[in-house]
C-alpha positions in Angstrom: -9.5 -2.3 -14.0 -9.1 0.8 -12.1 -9.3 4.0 -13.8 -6.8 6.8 -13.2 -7.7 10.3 -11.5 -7.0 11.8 -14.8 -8.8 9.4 -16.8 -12.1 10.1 -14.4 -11.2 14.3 -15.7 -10.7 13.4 -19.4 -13.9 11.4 -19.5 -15.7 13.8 -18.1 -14.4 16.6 -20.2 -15.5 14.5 -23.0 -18.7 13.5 -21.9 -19.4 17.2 -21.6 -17.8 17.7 -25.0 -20.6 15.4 -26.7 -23.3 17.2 -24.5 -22.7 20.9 -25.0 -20.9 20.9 -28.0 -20.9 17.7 -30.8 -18.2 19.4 -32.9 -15.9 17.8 -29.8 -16.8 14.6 -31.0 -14.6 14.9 -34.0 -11.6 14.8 -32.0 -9.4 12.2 -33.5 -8.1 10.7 -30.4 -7.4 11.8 -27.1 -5.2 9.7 -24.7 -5.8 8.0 -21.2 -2.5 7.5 -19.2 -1.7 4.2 -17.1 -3.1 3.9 -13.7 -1.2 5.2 -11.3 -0.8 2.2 -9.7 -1.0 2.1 -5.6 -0.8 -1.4 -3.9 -2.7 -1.5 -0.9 -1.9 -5.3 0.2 -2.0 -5.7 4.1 1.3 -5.6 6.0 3.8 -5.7 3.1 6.4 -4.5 5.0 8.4 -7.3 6.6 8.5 -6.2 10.5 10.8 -7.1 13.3 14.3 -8.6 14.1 12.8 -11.8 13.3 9.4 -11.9 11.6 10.8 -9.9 9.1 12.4 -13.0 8.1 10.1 -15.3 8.6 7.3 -13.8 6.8 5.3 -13.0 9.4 4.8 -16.7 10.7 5.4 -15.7 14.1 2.1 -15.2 16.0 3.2 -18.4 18.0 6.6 -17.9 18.5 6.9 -14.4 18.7 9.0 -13.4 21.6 10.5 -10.2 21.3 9.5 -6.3 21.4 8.1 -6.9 17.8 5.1 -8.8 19.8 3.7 -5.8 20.9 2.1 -5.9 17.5 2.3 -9.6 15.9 0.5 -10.8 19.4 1.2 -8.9 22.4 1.0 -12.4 24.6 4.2 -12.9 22.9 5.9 -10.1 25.3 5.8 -12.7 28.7 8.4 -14.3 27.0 10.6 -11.8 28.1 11.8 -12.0 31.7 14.7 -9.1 31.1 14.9 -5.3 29.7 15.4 -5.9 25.6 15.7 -2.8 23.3 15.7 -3.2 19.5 17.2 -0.3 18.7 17.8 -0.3 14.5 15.6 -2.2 12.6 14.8 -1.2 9.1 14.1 -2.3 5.2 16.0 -1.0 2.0 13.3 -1.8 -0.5 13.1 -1.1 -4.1 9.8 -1.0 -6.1 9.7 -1.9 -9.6 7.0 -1.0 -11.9 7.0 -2.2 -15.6 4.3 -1.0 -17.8 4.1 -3.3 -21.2 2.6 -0.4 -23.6 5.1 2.2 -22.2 8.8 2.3 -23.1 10.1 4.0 -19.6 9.9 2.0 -16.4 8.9 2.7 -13.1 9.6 2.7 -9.4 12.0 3.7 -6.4 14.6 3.3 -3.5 13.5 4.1 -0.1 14.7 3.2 3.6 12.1 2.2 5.8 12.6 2.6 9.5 10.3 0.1 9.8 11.0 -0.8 14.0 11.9 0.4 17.1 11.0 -1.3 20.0 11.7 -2.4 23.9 10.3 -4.4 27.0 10.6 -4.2 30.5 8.9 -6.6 33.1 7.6 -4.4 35.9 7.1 -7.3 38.5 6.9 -11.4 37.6 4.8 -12.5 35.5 4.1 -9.1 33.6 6.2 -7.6 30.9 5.2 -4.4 29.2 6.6 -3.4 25.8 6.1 -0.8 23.1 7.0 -0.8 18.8 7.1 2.2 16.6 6.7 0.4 13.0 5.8 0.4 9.5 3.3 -1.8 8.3 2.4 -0.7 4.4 4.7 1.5 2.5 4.2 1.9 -1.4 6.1 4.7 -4.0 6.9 4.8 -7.0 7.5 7.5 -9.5 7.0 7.0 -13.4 8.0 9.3 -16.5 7.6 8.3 -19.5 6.9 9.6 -23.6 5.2 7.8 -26.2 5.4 9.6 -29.8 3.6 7.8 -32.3 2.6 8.1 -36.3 -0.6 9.1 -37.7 -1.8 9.4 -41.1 -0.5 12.9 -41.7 1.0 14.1 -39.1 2.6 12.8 -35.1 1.0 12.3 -32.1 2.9 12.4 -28.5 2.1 11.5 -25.5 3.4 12.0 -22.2 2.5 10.4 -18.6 4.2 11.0 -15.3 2.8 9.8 -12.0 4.3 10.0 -8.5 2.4 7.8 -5.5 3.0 7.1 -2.2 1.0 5.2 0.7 2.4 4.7 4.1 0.8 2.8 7.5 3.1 3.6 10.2 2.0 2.3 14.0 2.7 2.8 17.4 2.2 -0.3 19.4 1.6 -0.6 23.2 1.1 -3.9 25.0 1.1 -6.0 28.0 1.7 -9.6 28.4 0.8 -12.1 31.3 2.4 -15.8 32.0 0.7 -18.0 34.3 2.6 -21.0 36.1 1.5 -23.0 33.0 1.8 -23.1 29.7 -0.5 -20.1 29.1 0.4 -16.7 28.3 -2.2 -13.6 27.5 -1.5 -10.2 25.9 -3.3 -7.1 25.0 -2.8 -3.7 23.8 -3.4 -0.9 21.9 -2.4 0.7 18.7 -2.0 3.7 17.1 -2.4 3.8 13.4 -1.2 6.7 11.1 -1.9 6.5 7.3 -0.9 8.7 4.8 -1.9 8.9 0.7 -0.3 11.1 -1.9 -1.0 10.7 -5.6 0.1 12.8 -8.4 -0.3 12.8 -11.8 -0.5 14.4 -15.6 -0.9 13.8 -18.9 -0.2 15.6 -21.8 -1.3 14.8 -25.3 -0.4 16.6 -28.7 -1.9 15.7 -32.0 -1.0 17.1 -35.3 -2.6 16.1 -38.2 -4.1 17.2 -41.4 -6.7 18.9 -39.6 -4.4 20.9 -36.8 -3.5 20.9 -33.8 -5.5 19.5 -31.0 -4.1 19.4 -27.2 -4.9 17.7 -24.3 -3.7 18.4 -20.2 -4.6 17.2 -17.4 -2.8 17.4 -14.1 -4.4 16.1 -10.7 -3.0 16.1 -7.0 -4.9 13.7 -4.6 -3.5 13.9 -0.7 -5.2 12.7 2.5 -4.2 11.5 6.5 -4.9 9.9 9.1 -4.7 8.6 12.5 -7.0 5.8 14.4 -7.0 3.8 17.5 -6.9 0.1 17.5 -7.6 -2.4 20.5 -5.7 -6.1 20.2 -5.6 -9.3 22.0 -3.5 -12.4 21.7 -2.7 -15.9 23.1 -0.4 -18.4 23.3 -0.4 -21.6 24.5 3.4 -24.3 24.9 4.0 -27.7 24.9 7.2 -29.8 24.3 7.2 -29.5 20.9 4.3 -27.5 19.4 3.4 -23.9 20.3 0.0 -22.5 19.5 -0.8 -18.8 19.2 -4.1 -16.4 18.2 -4.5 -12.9 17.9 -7.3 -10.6 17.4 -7.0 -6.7 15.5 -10.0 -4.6 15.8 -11.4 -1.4 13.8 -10.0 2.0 14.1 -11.1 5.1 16.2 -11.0 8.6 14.6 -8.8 10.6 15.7 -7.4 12.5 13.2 -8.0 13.2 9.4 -7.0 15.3 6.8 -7.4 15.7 2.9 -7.1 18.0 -0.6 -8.1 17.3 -3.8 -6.8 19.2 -6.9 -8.2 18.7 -10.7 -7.5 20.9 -13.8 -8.1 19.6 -17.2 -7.3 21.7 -20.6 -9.0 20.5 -24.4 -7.8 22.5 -27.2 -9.2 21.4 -30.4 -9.3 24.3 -32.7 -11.5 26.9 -32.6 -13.4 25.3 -29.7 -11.8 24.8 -26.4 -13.1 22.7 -22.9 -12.0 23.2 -19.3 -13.0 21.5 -15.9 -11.3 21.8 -12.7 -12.0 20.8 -9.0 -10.5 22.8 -6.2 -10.5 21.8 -2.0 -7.4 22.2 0.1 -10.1 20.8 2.9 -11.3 17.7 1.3 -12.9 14.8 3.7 -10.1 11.7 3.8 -12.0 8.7 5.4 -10.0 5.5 6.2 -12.1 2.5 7.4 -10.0 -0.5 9.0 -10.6 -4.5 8.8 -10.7 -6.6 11.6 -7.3 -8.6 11.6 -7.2 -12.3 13.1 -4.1 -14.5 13.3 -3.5 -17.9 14.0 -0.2 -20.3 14.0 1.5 -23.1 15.1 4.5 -24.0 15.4 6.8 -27.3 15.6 9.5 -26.3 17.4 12.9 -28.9 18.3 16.6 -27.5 20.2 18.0 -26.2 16.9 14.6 -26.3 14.1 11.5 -24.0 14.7 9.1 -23.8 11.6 5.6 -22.2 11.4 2.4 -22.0 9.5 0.5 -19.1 10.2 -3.5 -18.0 8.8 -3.7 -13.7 8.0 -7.6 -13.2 8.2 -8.6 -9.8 6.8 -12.6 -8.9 7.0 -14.5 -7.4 3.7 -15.0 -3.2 4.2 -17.9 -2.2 1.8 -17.8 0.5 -0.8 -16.9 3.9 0.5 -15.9 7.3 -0.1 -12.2 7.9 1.0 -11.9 11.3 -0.5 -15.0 13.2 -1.1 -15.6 17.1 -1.7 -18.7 19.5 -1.5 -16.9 22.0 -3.6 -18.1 20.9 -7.5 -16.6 20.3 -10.5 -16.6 23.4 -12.5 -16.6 22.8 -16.7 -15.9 25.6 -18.8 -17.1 25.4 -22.5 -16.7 27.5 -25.5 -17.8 25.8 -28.8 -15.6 28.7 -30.9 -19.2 30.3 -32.7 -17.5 33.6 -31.1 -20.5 33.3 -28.6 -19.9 33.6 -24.6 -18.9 30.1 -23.2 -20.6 28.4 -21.1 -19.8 27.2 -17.2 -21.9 24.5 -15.9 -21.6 23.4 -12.4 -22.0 19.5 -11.1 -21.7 17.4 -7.7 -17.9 16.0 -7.6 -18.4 12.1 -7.5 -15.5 11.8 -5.3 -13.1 8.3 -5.2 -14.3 5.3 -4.0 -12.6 2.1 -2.2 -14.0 -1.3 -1.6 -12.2 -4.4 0.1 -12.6 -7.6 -0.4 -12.3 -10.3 2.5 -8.8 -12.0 2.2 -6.9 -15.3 4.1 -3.0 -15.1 3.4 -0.8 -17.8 4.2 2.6 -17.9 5.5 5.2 -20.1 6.4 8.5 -19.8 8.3 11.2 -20.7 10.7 15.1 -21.3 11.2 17.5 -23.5 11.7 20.4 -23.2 14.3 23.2 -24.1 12.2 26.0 -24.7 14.7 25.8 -26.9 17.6 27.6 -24.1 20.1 26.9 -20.9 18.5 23.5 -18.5 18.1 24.1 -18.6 14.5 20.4 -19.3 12.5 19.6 -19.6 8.6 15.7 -17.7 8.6 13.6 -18.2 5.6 9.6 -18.0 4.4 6.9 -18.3 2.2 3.7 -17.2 1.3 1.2 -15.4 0.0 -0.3 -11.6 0.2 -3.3 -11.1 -1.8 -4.5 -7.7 -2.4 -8.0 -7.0 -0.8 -9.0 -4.2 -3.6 -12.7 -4.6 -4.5 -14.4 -4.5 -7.7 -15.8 -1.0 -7.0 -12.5 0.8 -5.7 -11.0 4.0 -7.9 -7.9 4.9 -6.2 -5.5 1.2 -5.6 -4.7 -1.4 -7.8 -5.3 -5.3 -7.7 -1.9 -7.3 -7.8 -2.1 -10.2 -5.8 1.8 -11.3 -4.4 3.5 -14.0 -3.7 6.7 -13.5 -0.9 9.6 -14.9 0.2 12.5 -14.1 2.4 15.8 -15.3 3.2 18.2 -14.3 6.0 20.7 -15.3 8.7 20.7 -14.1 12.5 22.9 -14.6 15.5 24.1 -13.3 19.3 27.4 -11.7 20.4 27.8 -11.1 24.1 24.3 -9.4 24.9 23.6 -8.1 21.5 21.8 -9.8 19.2 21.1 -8.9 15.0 19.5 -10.3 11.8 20.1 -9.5 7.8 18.4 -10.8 4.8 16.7 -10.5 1.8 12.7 -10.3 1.0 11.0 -10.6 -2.5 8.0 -9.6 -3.4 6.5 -10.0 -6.9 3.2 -9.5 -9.1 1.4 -8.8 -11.8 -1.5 -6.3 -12.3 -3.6 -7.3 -15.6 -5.5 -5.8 -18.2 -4.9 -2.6 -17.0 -6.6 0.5 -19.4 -3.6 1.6 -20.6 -4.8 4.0 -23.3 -8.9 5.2 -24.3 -8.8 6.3 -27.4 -12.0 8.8 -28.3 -12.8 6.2 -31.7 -13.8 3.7 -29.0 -10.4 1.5 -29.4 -9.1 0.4 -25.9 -5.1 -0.1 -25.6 -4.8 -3.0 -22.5 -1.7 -3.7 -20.8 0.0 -5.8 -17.6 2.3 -4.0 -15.2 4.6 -6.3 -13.3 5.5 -5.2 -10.0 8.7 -6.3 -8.2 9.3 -5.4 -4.5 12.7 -6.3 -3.1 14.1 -5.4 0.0 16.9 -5.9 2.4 16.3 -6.1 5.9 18.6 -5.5 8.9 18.4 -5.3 12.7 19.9 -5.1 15.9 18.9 -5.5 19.6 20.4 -5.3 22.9 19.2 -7.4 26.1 20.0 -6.2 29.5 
């Protein structure tokens, strides 16, 4: 499983340990905290007044300012001005480590959409989204204190991660006289990544004190440009829809990378640090493609809709040319030594994934815009067997919601569940070679509301 920032440091501070100086070696144990565990599954944010709560099965249907990103063909369904002007997600992440006694997580509000349309002449309506597309934090504390023969050992972890997509959608739709409509657009992507962490490990025994601390601060940006595309295609009773992401252009990126790691073990003593406010932050995009249909009657629409995500090989996202400075004194009251090596950086690889989705609603009186929403499906993480910095938990979602219409505004509620486990995760390395393993559920719940307004 993925190792932790500040199990990369500790490993290396032993490695050098064994290297320079095998006293090190006698070091009863030395700790390795959990993960800090950063979900990187595509679009796990539910977005729009609608496809919020109908999990994203909506590349056929989609008819509001939201299809400025699900499939900007959607946006000829719109003959008038519409502005959604609140649309948003309470979420609350869970994070349950088995081999820790404190829990993790957090509350945020997500502002995930804002968006309007406008048809210029016939036939053409133009429309624009500001929304959030990924958005993982979660903040964990906890102490472990432990007996050994002869003495206590405790051990304390706290991590604090965040990972945010936010996008600025542009697009342009086109109806013919037929049943044909076309869309494209552009995007603009901004993704942020903050992870902090430290461990802190104190063992008394028979033999002394020995002391371990580590703390490390990973940050990076960025912003890129995306082209899209989309179709859609009516009949009676079925509607088809497609829709096409590409790549992202640089436009913008930013990074820093912070390590510090402290062994005291006696008389000898270990250090390594890394230091670059300017670090390089690289952030490669998939290519995205969508397909749905939909059966859709006067008061029933459901939808099954096909998430294609393309593989993105192993890369460096955060990378430095400043090194990795170790700092060894062996405690012979001779000068320590500083030895000087390349920092390997962190690596992310994605794997290819399909999710699949399924929504609709049901109009649930005869004479009134009142609908029950709901959805199902999957979102499986894309996090390669290479990647250092996220965390493999494949999820399964759901949602639940009502909408409905009074006078010209229009607004949607409801709930969306998200839920997964990450497994055999390297909880704790212990220096004697043991291994503690442990799963971490995951639980993401939100509640999402809207409201629009059609002129």
């Amino acid at each position: 499983m993925r190792c932790s920032r500040c199990l990369r440091v500790e490993l290396a501070l032993y490695a050098a340990c064994l290297v320079a100086a095998p006293a090190f070696a006698q070091v009863d144990a030395v700790s390795t905290p959990p993960p800090n565990l950063v979900l990187n599954n595509y679009d796990s944010v539910p977005v729009g007044p609608y496809g919020g709560l109908e999990g994203s099965a909506y590349a056929a249907r989609v008819g509001d300012p939201s299809a400025a990103w699900f499939n900007p063909a959607g946006l000829a369904r719109q003959n008038n001005a519409q502005i959604s002007g609140s649309a948003g997600v309470y979420e609350h992440t869970s994070v349950t480590p088995d081999s820790l006694p404190n829990r993790g997580g957090s509350l945020q509000q997500l502002p995930n959409f804002v968006g309007f349309t406008f048809s210029p002449r016939p036939k053409l309506t133009l429309g624009a989204a500001l929304l959030t597309t990924n958005a993982w934090n979660q903040e964990t504390d906890s102490q472990l204190i432990t007996t050994v023969p002869a003495g206590q050992q405790r051990f304390a972890y706290s991590a604090d991660s965040d990972f945010e997509q936010r996008v600025l959608a542009f697009g342009a739709g086109y109806r013919g006289n037929g049943p044909w409509r076309f869309g494209g657009g552009l995007a603009f992507s901004l993704m942020s990544l903050r992870l902090v962490q430290s461990v802190s490990d104190r063992l008394a025994d028979s033999t002394g004190l020995k002391t371990l601390l580590v703390t490390a601060r990973t940050s990076g940006s960025s912003v890129q440009l995306r082209s899209q595309g989309g179709v859609q295609y009516d009949t009676s009773q079925f509607r088809l829809g497609a829709a096409v992401r590409t790549p992202g252009l640089k436009l913008y990126r930013s990074g820093s990378v912070t390590l510090d790691g402290t062994l005291d073990a006696g008389p000898s003593s270990l250090g390594a640090s890394v230091f670059d406010p300017d670090a390089t932050f690289e952030q490669h995009q998939p290519w995205e493609f969508q397909v749905g249909g939909a059966w859709v009657r006067e008061r029933v629409e459901l939808e099954l809709d096909l998430q294609a995500y393309s593989p993105i090989s192993a890369y460096s996202m955060v990378s430095s040319d400043q090194p990795t400075l170790t700092y060894i004194d062996a405690g012979t009251n001779q000068p320590p030594t500083v030895v000087s090596r390349p920092f390997g950086g962190f690596t992310t690889e994605s794997n290819g994934v399909v999710n699949v989705s399924a929504g609709g609603h049901v109009r649930l009186l005869k004479d009134r815009d009142l609908r029950l929403h709901g959805s199902v499906g999957n979102n499986q993480s894309p996090v390669g067997s290479q990647d250092l910095l996220f965390n493999k938990v494949d999820l399964l979602t759901w949602s639940l919601g009502l909408s409905g219409s009074l006078g010209k505004f229009t607004f949607a509620a409801g709930f969306n569940r998200q839920s997964g486990t990450a497994n055999d995760v390297a909880v704790r390395n212990l220096l004697n070679g043991q291994v503690v393993h442990s799963a971490m559920a995951v639980t993401l719940a939100g509640f999402i509301y809207s409201l629009a307004y059609q002129f």
